[in-house]
C-alpha positions as a Markdown table, in Angstrom:
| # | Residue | x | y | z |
|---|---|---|---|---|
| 1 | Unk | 96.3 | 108.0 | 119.8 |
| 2 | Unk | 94.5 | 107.8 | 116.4 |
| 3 | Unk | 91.1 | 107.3 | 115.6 |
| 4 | Unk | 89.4 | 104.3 | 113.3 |
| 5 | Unk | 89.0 | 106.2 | 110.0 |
| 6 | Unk | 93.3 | 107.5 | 110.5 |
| 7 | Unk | 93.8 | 104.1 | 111.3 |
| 8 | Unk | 92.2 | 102.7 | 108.0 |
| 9 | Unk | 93.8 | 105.4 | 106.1 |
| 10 | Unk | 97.1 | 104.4 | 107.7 |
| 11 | Unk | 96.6 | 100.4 | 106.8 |
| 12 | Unk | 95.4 | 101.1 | 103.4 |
| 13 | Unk | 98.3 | 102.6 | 102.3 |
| 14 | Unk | 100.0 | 100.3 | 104.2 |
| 15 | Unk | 101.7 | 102.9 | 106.1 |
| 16 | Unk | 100.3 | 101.4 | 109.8 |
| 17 | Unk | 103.3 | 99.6 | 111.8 |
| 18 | Unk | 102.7 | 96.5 | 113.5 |
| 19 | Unk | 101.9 | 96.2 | 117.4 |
| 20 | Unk | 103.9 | 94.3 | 119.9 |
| 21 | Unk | 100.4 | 93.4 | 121.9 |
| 22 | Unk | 96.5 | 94.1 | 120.8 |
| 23 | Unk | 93.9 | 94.4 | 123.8 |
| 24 | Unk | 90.3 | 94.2 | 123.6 |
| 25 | Unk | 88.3 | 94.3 | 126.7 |
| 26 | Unk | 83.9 | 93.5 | 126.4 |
| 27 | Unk | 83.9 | 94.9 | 122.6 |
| 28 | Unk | 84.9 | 91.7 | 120.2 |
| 29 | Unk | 81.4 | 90.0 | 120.9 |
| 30 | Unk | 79.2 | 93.0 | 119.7 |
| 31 | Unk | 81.0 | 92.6 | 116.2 |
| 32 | Unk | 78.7 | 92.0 | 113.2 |
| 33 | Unk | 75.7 | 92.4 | 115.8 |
| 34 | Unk | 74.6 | 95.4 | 114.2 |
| 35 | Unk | 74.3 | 97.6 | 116.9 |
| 36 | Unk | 76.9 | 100.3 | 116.6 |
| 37 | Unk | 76.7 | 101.2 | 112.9 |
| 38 | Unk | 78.0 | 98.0 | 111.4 |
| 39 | Unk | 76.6 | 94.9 | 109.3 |
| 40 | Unk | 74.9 | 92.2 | 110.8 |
| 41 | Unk | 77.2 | 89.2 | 110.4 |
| 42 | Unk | 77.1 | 86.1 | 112.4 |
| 43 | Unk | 81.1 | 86.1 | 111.7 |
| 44 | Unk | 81.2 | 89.2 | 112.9 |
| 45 | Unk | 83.6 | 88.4 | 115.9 |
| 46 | Unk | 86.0 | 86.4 | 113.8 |
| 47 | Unk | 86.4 | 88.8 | 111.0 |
| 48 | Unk | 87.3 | 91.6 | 113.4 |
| 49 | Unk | 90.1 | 89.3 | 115.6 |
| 50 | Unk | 91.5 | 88.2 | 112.0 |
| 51 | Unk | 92.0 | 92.1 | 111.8 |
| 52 | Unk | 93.7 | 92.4 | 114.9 |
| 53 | Unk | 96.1 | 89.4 | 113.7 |
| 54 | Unk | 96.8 | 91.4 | 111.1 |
| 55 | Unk | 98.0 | 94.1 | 112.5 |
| 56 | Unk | 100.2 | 92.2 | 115.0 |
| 57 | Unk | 103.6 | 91.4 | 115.2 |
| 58 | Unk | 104.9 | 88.0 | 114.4 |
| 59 | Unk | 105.0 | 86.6 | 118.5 |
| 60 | Unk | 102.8 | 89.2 | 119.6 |
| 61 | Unk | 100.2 | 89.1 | 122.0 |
| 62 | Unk | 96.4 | 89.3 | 121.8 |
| 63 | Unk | 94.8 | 89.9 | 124.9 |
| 64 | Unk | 91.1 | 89.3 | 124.7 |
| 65 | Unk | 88.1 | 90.4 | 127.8 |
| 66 | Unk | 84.7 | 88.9 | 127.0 |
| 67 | Unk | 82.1 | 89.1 | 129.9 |
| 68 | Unk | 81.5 | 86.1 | 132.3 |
| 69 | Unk | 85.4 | 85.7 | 132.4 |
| 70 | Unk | 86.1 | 86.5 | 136.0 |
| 71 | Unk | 89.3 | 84.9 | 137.4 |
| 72 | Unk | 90.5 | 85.5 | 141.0 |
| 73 | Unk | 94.5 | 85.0 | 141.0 |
């Protein structure tokens, strides 16, 4: 497991592989909201999924949790 700054390090220098499959589960909607440390930015949420496409495998997966989405199978 690595942690965000090894993980920026690792992308910078363009050393960080690609993932088969990026999950995110209740944290995508507090981007840009200012409340953990980062900038307030109403595209906040978009900027930081746009990261996760980055870092994703041509036919990977993104699997995205946002609250309210409760689905009985």
């Amino acid at each position: 497991m690595i942690g965000p700054e090894e993980f920026r390090g690792l992308y910078l220098r363009g050393e960080l592989p690609e993932f088969d499959f990026v999950i995110s589960d209740s944290s995508i909607e507090h981007s840009g909201m200012g409340r953990y440390g980062d900038a307030i930015n109403p595209w906040g949420d978009l900027i930081t999924m746009a990261k996760a496409w980055c870092v994703t495998k041509e036919n990977g997966f993104f699997l995205l949790g946002v609250p309210g989405m409760n689905f009985q199978i």
